[in-house]
N, C-alpha and C positions, 0 to 999 in steps of 0.2 A: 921398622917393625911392620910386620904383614897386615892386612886386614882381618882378618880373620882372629892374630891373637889380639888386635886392639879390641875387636868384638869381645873376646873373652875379658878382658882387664874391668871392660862396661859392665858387661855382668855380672862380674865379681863386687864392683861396684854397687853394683842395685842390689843383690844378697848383703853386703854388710850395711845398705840402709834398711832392710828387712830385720835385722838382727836388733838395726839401734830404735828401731817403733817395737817390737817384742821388749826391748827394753823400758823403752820410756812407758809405753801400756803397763808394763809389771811396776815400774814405780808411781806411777798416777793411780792404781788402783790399792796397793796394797800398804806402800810405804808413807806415802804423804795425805798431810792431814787437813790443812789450808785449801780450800775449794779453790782460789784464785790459780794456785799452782799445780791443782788439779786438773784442771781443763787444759793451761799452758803445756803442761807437759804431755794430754792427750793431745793437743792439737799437732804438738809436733809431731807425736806419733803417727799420727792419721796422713799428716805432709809427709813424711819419710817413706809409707807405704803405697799414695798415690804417687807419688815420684820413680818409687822402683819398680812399683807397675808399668808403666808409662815406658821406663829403660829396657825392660824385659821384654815388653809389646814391640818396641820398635827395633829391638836386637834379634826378636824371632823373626818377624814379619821382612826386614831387609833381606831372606835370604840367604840362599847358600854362598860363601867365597871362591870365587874362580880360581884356579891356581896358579 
C-alpha cells in the first residue's frame, strides 16, 4: 500500500472519530438523564475529537507524497 493511500485510510479514520463524538455529544445531551453518564459519555466525546484533531494536524502538516 502506497503512502499516500495509507494517509488517506488515517483520515478516513479521524472523520469517523468526528462522527462518533457528534454522536456521543447528541446522546449526552439530549437522550440521557443520569448526570454520571452524562459527563462519561461527553468526555468521550470531547477524547474522540481531540484525537481526530491531532490525526488530521499531523496527516495535513506531513506533507505532500512523493511518487
Amino acid at each position: 500500500m502506497s503512502e499516500g493511500l495509507m494517509k488517506m485510510w488515517i483520515a478516513f479514520g479521524a472523520i469517523a472519530f468526528m462522527f462518533f463524538s457528534v454522536f456521543f455529544i447528541y446522546v449526552s445531551r439530549f437522550k440521557l438523564k443520569r448526570r454520571f453518564l452524562k459527563g462519561l459519555t461527553a468526555t468521550f466525546a470531547y477524547l474522540f475529537m481531540v484525537i481526530a484533531g491531532l490525526i488530521i494536524m499531523l496527516v495535513v502538516f506531513s506533507g505532500p507524497v512523493q511518487k
